[in-house]
MARPA-817019 format. One line per field, with one value per residue (C-alpha): residue in three letters; x, y, z. Coordinates in Angstrom, 1 decimal, decimal comma. Layout:
<rs>
aa: [ALA_...]
c1: [X_...]
c2: [Y_...]
c3: [Z_...]
</rs>
This chain:
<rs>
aa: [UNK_UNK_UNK_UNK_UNK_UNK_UNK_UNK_UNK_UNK_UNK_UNK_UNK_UNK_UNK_UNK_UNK_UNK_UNK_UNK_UNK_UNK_UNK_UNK_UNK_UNK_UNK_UNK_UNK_UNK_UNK_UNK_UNK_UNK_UNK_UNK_UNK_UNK_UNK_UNK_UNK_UNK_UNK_UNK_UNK_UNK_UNK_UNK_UNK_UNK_UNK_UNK_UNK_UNK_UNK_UNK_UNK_UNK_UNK_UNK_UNK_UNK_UNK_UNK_UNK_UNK_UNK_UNK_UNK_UNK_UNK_UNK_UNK_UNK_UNK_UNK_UNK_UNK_UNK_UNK_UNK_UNK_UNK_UNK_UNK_UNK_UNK_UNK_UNK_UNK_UNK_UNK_UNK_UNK_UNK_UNK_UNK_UNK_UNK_UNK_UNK_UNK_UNK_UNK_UNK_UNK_UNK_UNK_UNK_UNK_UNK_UNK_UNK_UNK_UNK_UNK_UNK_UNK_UNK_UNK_UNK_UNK_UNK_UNK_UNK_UNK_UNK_UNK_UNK_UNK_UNK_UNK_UNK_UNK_UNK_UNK_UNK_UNK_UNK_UNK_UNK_UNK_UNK_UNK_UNK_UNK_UNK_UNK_UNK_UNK_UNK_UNK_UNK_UNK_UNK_UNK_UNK_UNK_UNK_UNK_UNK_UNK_UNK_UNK_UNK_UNK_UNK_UNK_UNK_UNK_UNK_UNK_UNK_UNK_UNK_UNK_UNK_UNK_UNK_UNK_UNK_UNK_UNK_UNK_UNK_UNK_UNK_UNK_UNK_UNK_UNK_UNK_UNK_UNK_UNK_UNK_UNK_UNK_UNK_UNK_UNK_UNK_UNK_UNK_UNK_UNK_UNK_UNK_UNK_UNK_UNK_UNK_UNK_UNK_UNK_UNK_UNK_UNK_UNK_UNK_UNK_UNK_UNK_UNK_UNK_UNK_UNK_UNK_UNK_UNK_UNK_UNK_UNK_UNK_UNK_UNK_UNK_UNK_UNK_UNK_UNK_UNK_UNK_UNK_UNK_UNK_UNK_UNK_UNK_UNK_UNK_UNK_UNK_UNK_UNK_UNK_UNK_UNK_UNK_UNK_UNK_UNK_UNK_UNK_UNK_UNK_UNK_UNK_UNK_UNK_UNK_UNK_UNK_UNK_UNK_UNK_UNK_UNK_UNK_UNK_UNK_UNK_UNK_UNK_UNK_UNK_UNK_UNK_UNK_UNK_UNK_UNK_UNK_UNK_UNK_UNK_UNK_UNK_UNK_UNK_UNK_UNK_UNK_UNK_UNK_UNK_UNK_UNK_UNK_UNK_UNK_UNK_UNK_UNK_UNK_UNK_UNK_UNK_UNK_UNK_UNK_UNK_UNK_UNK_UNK_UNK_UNK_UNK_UNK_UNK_UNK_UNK_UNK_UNK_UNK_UNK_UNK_UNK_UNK_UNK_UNK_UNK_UNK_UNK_UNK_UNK_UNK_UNK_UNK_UNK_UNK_UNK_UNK_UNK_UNK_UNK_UNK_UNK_UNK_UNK_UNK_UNK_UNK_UNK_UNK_UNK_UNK_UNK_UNK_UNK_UNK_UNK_UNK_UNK_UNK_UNK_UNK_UNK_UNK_UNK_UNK_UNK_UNK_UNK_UNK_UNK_UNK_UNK_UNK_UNK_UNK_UNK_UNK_UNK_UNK_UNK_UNK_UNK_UNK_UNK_UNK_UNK_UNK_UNK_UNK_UNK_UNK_UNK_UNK_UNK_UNK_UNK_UNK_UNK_UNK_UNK_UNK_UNK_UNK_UNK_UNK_UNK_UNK_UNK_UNK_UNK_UNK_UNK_UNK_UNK_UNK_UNK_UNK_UNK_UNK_UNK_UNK_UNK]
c1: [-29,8_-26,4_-25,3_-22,6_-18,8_-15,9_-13,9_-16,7_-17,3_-18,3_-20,1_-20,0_-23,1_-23,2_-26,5_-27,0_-29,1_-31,3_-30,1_-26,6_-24,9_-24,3_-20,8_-19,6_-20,6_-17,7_-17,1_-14,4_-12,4_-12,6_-10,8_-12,4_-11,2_-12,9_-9,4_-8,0_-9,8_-13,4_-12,2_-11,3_-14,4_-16,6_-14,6_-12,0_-9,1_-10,0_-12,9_-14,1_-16,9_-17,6_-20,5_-21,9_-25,2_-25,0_-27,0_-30,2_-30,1_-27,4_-28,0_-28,3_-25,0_-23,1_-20,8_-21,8_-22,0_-21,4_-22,0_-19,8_-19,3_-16,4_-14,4_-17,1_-15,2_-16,3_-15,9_-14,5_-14,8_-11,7_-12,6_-10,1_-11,2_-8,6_-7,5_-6,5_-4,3_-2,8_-1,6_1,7_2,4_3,6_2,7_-0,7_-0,7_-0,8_-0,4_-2,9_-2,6_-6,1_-5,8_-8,2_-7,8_-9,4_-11,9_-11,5_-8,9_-7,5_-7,5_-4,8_-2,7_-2,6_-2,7_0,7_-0,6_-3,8_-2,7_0,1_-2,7_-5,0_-2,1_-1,3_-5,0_-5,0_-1,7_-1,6_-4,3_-4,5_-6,8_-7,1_-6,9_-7,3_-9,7_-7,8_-9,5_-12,8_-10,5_-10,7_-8,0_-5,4_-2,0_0,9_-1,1_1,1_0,5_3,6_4,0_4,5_1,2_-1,3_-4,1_-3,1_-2,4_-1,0_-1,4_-0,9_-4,0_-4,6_-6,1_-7,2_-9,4_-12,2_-10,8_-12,2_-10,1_-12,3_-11,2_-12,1_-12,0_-11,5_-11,3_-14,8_-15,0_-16,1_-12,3_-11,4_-13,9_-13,3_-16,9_-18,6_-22,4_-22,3_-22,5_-20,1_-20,5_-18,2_-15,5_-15,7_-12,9_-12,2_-11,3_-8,9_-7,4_-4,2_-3,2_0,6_1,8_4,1_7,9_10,4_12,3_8,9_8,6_6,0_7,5_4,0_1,3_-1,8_-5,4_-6,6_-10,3_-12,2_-15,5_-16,4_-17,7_-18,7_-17,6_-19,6_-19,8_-21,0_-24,4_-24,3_-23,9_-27,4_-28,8_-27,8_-29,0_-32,7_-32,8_-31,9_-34,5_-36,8_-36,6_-36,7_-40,3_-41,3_-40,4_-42,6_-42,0_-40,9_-38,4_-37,0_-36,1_-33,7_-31,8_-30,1_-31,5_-29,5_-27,6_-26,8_-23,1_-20,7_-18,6_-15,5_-14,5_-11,5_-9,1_-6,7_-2,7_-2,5_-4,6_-2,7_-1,4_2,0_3,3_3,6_5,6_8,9_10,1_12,8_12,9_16,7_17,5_17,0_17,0_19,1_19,6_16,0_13,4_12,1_11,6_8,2_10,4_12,5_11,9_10,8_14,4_14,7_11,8_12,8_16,2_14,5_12,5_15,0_17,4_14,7_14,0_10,9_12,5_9,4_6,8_9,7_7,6_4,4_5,2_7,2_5,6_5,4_7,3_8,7_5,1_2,9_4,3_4,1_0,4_-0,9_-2,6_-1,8_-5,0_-4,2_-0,7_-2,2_-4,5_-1,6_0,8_-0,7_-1,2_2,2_4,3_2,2_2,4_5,9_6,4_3,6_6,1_8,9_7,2_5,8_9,6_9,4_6,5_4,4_2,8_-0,9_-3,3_-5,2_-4,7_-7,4_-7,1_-10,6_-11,2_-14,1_-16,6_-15,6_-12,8_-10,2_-9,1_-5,5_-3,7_-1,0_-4,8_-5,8_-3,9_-6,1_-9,1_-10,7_-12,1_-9,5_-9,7_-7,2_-8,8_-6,8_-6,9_-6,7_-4,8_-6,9_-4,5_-6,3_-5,5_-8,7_-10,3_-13,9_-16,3_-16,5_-12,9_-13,4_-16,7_-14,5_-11,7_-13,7_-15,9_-12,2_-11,3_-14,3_-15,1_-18,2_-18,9_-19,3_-22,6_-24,3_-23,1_-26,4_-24,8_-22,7_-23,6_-21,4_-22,5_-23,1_-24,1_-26,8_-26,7_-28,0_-26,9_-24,8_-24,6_-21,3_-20,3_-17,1_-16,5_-16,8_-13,7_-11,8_-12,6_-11,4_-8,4_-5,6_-4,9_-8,4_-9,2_-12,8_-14,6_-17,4_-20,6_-23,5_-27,1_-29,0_-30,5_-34,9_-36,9_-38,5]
c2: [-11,2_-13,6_-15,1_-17,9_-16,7_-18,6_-17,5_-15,7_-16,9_-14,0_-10,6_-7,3_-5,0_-1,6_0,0_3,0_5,6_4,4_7,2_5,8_2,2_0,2_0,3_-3,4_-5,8_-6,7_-10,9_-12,2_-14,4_-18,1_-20,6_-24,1_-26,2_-24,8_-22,5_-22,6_-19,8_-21,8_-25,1_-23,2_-20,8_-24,5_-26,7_-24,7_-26,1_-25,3_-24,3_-22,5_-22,0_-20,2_-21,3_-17,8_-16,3_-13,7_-10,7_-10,5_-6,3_-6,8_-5,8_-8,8_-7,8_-6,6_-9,2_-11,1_-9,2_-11,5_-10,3_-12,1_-10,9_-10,4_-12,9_-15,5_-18,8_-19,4_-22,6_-22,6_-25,7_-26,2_-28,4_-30,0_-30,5_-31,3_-35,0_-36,7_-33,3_-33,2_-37,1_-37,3_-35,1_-37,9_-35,3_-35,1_-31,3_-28,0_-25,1_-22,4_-19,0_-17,0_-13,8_-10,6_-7,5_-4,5_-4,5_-0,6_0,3_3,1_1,3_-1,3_1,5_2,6_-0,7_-1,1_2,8_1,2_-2,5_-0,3_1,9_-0,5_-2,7_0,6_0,8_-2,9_-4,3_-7,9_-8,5_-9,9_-9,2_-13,4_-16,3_-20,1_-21,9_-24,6_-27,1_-26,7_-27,2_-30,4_-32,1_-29,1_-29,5_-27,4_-23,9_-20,9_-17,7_-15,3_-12,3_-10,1_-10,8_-10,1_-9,9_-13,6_-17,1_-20,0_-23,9_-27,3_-29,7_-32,9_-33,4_-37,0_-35,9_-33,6_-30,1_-27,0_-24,4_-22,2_-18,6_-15,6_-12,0_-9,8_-6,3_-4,5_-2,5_0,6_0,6_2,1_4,9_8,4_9,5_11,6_13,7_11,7_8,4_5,7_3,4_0,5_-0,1_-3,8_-6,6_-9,2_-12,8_-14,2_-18,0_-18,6_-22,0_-23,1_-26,4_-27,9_-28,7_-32,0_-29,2_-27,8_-24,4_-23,1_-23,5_-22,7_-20,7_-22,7_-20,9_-17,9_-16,6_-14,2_-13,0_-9,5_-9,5_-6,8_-7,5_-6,1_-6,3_-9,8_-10,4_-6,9_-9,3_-11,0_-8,0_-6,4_-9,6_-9,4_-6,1_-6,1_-10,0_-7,1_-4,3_-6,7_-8,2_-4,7_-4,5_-4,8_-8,3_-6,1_-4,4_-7,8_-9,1_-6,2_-8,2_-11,3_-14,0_-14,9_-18,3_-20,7_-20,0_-18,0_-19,5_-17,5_-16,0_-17,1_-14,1_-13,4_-13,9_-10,2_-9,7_-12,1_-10,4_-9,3_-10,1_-13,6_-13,1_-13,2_-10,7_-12,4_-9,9_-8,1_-5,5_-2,1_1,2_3,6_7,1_9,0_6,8_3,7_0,5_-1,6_-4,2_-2,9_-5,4_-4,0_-3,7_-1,6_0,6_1,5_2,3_4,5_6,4_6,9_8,0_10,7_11,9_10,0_8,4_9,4_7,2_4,1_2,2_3,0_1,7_-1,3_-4,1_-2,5_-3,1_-0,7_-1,9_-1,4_2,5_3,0_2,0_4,3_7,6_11,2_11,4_7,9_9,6_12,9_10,7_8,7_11,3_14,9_17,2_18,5_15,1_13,1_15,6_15,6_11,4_11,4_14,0_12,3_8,6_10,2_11,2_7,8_6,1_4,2_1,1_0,8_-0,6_-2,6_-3,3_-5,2_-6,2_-5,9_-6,9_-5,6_-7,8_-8,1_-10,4_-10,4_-13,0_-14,1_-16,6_-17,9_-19,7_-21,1_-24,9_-24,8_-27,1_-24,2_-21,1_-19,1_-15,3_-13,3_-11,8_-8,2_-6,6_-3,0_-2,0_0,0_0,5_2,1_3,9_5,4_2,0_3,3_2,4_5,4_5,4_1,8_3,3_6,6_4,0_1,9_4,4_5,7_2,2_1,7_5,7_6,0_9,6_9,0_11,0_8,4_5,6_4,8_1,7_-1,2_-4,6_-7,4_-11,4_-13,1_-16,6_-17,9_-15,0_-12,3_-8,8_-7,2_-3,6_-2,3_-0,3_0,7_-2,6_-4,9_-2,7_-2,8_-6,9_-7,7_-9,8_-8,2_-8,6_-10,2_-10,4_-9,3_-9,6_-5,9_-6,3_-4,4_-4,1_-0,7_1,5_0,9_4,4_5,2]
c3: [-17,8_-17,7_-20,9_-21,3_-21,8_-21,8_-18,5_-16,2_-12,5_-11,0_-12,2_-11,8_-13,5_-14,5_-15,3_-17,4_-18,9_-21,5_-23,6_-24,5_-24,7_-21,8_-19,7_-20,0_-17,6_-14,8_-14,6_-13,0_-15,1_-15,4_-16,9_-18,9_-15,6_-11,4_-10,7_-7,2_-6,1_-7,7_-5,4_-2,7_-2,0_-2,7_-1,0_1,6_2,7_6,5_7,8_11,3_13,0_16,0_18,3_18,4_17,0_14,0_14,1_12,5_12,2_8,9_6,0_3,0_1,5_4,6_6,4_9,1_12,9_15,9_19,6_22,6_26,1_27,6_29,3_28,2_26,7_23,1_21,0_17,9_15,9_13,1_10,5_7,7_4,5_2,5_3,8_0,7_-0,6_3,1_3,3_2,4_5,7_8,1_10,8_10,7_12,7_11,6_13,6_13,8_15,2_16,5_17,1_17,8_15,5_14,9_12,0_11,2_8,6_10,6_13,8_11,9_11,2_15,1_16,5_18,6_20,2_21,0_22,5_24,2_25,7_26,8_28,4_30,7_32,0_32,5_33,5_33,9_31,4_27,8_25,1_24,3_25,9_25,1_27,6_27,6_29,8_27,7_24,2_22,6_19,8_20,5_21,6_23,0_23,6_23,3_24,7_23,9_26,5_24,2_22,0_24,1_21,6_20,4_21,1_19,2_19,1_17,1_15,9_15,1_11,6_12,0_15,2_16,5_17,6_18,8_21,0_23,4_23,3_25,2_24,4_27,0_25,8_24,7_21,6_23,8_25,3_21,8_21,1_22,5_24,4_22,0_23,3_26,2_24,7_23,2_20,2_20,4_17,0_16,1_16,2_13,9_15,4_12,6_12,6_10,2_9,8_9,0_7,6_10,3_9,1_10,2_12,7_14,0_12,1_10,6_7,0_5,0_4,9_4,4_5,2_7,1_8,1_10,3_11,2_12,4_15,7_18,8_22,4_25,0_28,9_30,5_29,3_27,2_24,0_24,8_25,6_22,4_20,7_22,4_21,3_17,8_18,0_19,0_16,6_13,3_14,3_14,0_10,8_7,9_5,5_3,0_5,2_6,5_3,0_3,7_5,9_6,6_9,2_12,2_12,6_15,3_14,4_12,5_9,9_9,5_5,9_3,9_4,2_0,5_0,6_1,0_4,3_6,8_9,3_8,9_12,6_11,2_8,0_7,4_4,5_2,1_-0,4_-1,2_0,6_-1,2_0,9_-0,7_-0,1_1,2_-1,0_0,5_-1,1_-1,5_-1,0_2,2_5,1_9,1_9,8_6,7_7,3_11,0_10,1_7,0_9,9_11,9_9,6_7,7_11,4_12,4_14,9_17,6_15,1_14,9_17,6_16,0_13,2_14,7_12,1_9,1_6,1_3,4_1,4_4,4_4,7_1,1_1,0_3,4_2,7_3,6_5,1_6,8_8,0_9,2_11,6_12,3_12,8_13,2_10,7_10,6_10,9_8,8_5,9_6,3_6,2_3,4_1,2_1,8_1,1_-1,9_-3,1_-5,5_-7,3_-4,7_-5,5_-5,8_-2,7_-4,9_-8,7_-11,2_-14,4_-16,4_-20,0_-22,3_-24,1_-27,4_-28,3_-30,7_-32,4_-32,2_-34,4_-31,9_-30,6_-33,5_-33,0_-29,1_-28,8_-27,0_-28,2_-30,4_-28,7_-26,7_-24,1_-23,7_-20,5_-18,8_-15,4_-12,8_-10,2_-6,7_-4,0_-2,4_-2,2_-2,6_-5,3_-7,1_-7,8_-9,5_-11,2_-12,7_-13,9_-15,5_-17,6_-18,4_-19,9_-21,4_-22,9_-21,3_-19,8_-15,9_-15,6_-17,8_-15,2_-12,8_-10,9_-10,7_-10,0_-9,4_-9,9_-6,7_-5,4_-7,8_-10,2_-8,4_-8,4_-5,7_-5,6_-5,4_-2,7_-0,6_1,5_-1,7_-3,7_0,2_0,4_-3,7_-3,9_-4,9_-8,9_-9,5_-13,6_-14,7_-17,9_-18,4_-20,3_-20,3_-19,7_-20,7_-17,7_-17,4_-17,8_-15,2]
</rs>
């Protein structure tokens, strides 16, 4: 059961044996006020929606799975919902950029290899294109040469808009045959808006979303539909409650600060790339001259968009798949010469609550809410699990799961894709509830 506290907006559970206490229940911290993060996920700043049906074969807590076939133009409606915050912009535009990415971790890392592959097998082609006779409320479409998997344009706030995109690569293109068969790797399609400046430029970052979706051969996407239509009435009602229900339309996910692409930032941090350790805060200039000066000079194209933080945050596993075994041992050994910054780091506080005197004189409730680091690099949830039965002295064999709070107070069992999707420096409150014998 949920019980008031102070700053909780969302919750994550952990259930345990019956024969010891409870690990602390996770709640993500609130303030008195809605914070930004509150406003935004009720109220977005943007929203998108594509005119395409969701899958009914995902799972309840899975994200959305959209099907489109290839080359087939797609409306995607851009809604504005932040008027009265936006109207002191006498130019009522904002540029957007939508792009298509690969959903897989790993396929990121390998990206420019991949795009630079499948340009070779089809020269002349692009991954995306703007229909732009079907587009309504868009103005000055950009398609740069050089970006074939994106496109760019301006919009009108004050009128209706939707730009009509097709995707013309199919996620089979990217898998390697395996028994005889393929299974294609899904792409994300991902729209980042930018606030317009007096000269032109793109001065400000102002929302980004995405939606996973599968892109098969012309009609293949209705097939694939049909079929997975098909298999779900065969399933029991019991077995259906298992899964979500398809939609008309796909509404795109706000995307954190910390997962827009980087082809569209620009770094303005100091310069610091001394000697053979690089800097989190080295910019792409930086990190190619690091390569090339430690003797990776083959993988300086590779890595042609990444940043001294991007190269720190990536695994030796992630290097050896990159890289080859030999290579990418080598690069992770030498990256690994200098403390590396975490991938993800949370800040979780227990419970009980101590009281502070510096909050007495507040109207609100006099506690100081003291918090723990769990900095991670694996990304999985049973990394979060073993840090936080460190923080909170709970042996890690008495752990049975972890919940977190979702919409309308329902529990959401942790898993791998939840710790991957957590904003970056998120706050959490941990309760408990005791474990159920069975």
């Amino acid at each position: 059961s949920f019980w008031p506290l102070p700053r909780p907006n969302a919750f994550l559970f952990v259930s345990l044996s019956s024969d010891v206490l409870a690990l602390p229940i996770f709640k993500q911290e609130d303030s008195s006020l809605p914070s930004d993060r509150e406003r935004s996920s009720l109220n977005p700043p943007f929203q998108y929606v594509l005119c395409a049906a969701t899958s009914p074969a995902v799972k309840l807590h899975d994200e959305t799975l959209t099907y489109l076939n290839q080359g087939q133009s797609y409306e995607i409606r851009m809604l504005d919902n932040r008027k009265l915050e936006l109207s002191e912009i006498n130019n009522r535009s904002v540029k957007s950029i939508v792009r298509v990415v690969f959903h897989d971790r790993r396929l990121q890392y390998t990206e420019h290899r991949q795009l630079e592959g499948w340009k070779w097998n089809r020269p002349g082609d692009r991954l995306l294109d703007i229909d732009i006779p079907l587009s309504v409320g868009i103005m000055e479409p950009k398609a740069d040469p050089s970006q074939l998997n994106a496109a760019e344009f301006l919009w009108d706030l004050n009128r209706r808009a939707s730009v009509f995109v097709q995707v013309h690569c199919i996620s089979t293109e990217f898998t390697p045959r395996k028994h005889g068969g393929e299974k294609g790797v899904p792409f994300r399609i991902q729209i980042d808006t930018f606030r317009q400046g007096d000269n032109g430029e793109s001065t400000e970052h102002l929302h980004s979303a995405s939606c996973q979706i599968k892109v098969f051969k012309p009609k293949g996407a209705d097939r694939k539909q049909k079929t997975d239509r098909e298999k779900m009435e065969k399933r029991t009602s019991q077995e259906k409650e298992k899964y979500q229900c398809s939609y008309n339309t796909t509404i795109l996910s706000e995307v954190g600060p910390s997962r827009v692409l980087k082809h569209y930032t620009v770094s303005i941090h100091p310069t610091h790339s001394h000697g053979c350790q690089l800097s989190p805060t080295a910019t792409i200039q930086e990190t190619q001259k690091w390569l090339v000066k430690n003797r990776f000079n083959s993988y300086a194209r590779l890595f042609s968009h990444f940043s001294g933080f991007d190269l720190l945050k990536l695994t030796r596993d992630d290097l050896v798949q990159i890289c080859g075994a030999a290579d990418g041992i080598r690069l992770f050994n030498t990256l690994k010469s200098r403390s590396v910054c975490p991938r993800l780091t949370l800040y979780v506080c227990q419970e009980c609550e101590v009281e502070s005197p510096l909050l007495e004189r507040r109207c609100d409730t006099p506690h100081l809410y003291v918090y723990h680091a769990l900095y991670l690099e694996e990304l999985t949830a049973a990394e979060l699990i073993r840090k936080m039965a460190c923080v909170c002295s709970v042996p890690l064999g008495h752990i049975n799961q972890v919940y977190r709070q979702g919409p309308t107070g329902i529990h959401i069992l942790l898993s791998d894709q939840m710790v991957y999707n957590l904003p970056d420096e998120s706050c959490f409150l941990i309760g408990t509830i005791k474990g159920m014998v069975t």
